[in-house]
N, C-alpha and C positions, 0 to 999 in steps of 0.2 A: 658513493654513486647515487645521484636522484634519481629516483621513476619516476613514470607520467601518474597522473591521477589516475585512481581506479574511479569508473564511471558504468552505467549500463549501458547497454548494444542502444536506447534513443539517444543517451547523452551525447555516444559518443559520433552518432549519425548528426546528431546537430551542431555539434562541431564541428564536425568534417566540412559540411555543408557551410559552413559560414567559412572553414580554409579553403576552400573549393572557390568560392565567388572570390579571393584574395589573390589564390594563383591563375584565376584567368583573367584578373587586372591582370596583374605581371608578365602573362605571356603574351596580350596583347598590346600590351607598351613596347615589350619584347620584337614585337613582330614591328611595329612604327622605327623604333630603333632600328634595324636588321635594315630596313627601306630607307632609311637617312645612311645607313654605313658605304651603302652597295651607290649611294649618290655621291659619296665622299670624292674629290677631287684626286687628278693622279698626279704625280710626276714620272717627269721619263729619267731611268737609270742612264746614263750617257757613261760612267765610270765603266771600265774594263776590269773588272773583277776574276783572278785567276781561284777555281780551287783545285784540290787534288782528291780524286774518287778511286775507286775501285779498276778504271781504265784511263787512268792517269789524269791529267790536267783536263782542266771543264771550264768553263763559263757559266755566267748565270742563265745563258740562254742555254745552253747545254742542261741545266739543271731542268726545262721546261718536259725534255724527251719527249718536244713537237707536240708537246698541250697547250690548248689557250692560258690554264693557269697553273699559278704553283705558290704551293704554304708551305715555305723555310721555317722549320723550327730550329729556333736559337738554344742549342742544347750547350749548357754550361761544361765545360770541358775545356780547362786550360793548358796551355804548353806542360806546365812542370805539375799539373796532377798525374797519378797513377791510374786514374780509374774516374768515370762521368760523375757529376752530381748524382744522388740518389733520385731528389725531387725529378729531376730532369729525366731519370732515367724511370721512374713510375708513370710518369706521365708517355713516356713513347711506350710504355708496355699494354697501356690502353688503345693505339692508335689502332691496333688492327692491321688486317689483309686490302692493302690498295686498290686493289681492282675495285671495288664499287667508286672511291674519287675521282681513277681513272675514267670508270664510264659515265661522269660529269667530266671528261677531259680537263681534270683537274691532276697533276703531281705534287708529289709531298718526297720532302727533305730533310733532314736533319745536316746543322752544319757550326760545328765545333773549331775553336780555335788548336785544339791540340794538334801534331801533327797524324799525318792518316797511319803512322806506322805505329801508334798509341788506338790510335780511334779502331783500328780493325780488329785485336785482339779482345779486346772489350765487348765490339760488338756479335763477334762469334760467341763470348761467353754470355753474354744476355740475349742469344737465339734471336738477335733481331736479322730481319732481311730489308728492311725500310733502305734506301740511297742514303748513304750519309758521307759529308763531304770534309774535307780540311780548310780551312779559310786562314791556313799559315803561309800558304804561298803569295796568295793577297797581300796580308801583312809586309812579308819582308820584300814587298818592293812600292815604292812612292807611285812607279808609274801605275800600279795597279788599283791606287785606293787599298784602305783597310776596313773592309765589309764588315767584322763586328764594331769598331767603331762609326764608322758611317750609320750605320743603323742600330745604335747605343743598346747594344748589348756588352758592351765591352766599356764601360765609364776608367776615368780618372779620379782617384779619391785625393783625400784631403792630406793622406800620408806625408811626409817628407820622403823627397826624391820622386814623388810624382807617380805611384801605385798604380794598380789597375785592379777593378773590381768588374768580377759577370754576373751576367745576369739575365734568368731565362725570358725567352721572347717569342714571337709568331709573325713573322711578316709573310704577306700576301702580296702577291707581284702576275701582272696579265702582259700576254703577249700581240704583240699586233704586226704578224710576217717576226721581222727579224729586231724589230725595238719593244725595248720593254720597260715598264712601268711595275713603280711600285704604289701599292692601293690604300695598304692596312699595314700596320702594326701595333699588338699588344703585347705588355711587359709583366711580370712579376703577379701580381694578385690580380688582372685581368685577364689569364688564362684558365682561371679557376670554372670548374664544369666543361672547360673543352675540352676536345677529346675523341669527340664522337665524328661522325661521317656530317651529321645538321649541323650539328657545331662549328666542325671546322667548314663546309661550304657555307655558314651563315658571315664567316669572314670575308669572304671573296666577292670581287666585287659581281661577277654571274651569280651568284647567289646558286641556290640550290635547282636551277635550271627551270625554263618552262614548262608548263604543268603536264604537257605531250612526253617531259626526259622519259628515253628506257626506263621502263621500270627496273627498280631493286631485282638481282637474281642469286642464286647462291654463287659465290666465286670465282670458282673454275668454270660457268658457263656461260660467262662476258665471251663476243666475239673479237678479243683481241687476245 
């Protein structure tokens, strides 16, 4: 195992100082970037996507629960596993208590191809309370579209007989009345540092709301 160099309290002040001026290029490119993402073009979802939740059968507009926006995480979980990806499952242990995205009327989902009578046991034993949906009823009908492949979490390999490979993801999707659009999506190592509440509104195309939003409150005392 390497350590850092041992240096004195200046040395290591003028290093810092020369890391300093490096990561506020970065988070200022960072911020240019964020302003070109939120300009990104949409399309409108037009497929009828069925899933199955906790009160049965949903839509993607169902998924909204009458917010302007909502971030589907593509959590790896296939039919014939026993239990979620680990990655995929460290990653929603970061996500947190919703109320603060909701009060940027924003929603968040997780949405697995396993079926929901797999996905519920799992999720009572990793104490999550997040919405997380089944995207197997999608699947097994053509008139529905198939939502992990439509939005390539769900690929074809190179196998013989034509496999399937997942693969974790984040798509962001805005609502306007009753049609909806999708904004964003990132896959596999472009998820890396999200996680967070900026994080994940720096996806969407509202972005982290005008500078008047509700401020931040502790949880439980959101007026909804």
């Amino acid at each position: 195992m390497s350590f850092p160099e041992i240096v004195t309290r200046e040395q290591w002040r003028a290093a810092r100082e020369e890391l300093l001026r490096k990561e506020e290029a970065v988070r200022r490119a960072r911020e240019v970037l964020g302003a070109e993402r939120r300009r990104l073009p949409m399309v409108e979802v037009d497929t009828e996507y069925v899933f199955e939740g906790g009160d049965g059968k949903a839509t993607l507009l169902d998924l909204f629960e009458g917010r302007a926006q909502l971030v589907v995480h593509h959590f790896m979980f296939a039919p014939e596993w026993e239990t979620g990806c680990p990655c995929c499952s460290a990653f929603l242990d970061q996500i947190g208590h919703l109320a603060h995205l909701r009060a940027r009327n924003t929603s968040f989902a997780a949405v697995s191809r396993a079926p929901f009578t797999r996905i519920l046991p799992f999720k009572a034993r990793m104490g999550w309370a997040v919405p997380w949906y089944s995207s197997s009823s999608s699947a097994s009908s053509s008139a529905h579209g198939d939502f992990n492949r439509d939005f390539e979490v769900t690929v074809a390999t190179a196998e013989p007989g034509g496999g399937l490979a997942e693969r974790p993801g984040i798509s962001c999707f805005l609502r306007d009345h009753d049609r909806v659009f999708h904004t964003y999506s990132a896959y596999d190592d472009g998820l890396d540092g999200l996680g967070t509440l900026a994080g994940l509104l720096d996806l969407t195309a509202l972005g982290r709301g005008p500078a008047d939003s509700e401020p931040l409150r502790l949880h439980d005392e959101y007026d909804f």
